[in-house]
Every structure is written in C-alpha cells, then in structure tokens.
C-alpha positions in Angstrom: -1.4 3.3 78.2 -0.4 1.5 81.2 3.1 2.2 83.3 4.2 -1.5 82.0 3.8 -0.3 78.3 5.4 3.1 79.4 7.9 1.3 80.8 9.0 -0.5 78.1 8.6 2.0 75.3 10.5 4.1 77.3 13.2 1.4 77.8 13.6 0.9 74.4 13.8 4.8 74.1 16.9 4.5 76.1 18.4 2.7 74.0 21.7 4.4 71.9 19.9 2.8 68.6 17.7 5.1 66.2 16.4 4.3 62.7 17.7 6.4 59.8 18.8 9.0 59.1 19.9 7.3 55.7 16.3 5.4 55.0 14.8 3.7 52.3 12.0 1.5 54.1 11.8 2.3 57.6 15.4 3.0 58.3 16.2 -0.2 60.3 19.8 -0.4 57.8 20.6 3.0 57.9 20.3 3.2 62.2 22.4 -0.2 62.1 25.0 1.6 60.0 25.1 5.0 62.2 25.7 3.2 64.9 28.3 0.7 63.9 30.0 3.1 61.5 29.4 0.5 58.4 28.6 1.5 54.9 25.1 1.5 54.5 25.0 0.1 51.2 26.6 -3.5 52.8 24.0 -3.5 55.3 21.4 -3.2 52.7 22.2 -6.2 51.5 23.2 -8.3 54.0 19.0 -7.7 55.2 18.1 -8.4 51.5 19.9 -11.9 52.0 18.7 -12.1 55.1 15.1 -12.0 53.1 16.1 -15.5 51.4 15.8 -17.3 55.0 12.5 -18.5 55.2 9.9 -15.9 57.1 13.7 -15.0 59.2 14.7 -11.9 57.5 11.1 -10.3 57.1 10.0 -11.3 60.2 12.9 -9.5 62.6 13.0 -6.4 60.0 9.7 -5.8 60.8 9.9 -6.4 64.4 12.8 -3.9 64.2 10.8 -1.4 63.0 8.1 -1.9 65.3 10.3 -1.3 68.3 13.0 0.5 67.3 12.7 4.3 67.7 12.9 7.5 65.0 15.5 10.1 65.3 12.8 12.2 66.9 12.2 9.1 69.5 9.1 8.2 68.2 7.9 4.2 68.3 5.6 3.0 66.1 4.4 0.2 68.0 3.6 2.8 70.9 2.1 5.1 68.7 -0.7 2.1 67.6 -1.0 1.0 71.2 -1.7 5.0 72.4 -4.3 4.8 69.2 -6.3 1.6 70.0 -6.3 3.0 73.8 -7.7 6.7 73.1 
C-alpha cells in the first residue's frame, strides 16, 4: 500500500470514533452512541429512517463502515486495499 493510503487509513485511525462495541450490523450505531453518550436503541432508528431517503441512508451507512475503524483499529476498506495489493 502506498504512504497516501497509509496516510489516510491511519488518519482516520486517529480519529476518537470506533464501531461497536454494542453491534448488530457492522457497529456504525453502537460507535455513534459510545461516543455521544445516546441510547443506542434511538440511534438505531433514527439510521432505519434514514433508510427511507432514497439511496441517502444506505449509501453513508455503508460508507461508514468502510472507513470507520473496529475497537481493535482495524479498517475494512484498508484491509481490501492491503488484499488486492498482496
């Protein structure tokens, strides 16, 4: 992978945001509720009304959890890059 891509992921890394620890899917409600103190459960469905917007709501949750690191700082869309590369 290149230092740009490095860069990035490790960036994003950074960031104070993780997914879970309270997941369903891929975790992208239960990080947003860790990190703002709110009750998972509301967050849940704001996203699932967020799903009514046309292509909106699917489209950011998945970008989410493409760049959006695990507890154990792992990114999924680094993990497929470090794949296609090896």
């Amino acid at each position: 992978m290149d230092n740009f891509l490095a860069g990035i992921f490790n960036s994003i890394r950074r960031m104070p945001y993780r997914r879970g620890p309270k997941r369903w899917v891929g975790g992208i409600c239960g990080g947003l509720a860790a990190q703002f103190g709110w009750d998972v459960k509301v967050v849940r469905i704001v996203v699932l009304l967020s799903f009514i917007l046309p292509y909106i709501g699917v489209a950011t949750y998945l970008i989410a959890w493409a760049l959006l690191p695990a507890q154990d700082g792992s990114i999924p869309l680094e993990t497929a890059v470090r794949k296609l590369n090896a």
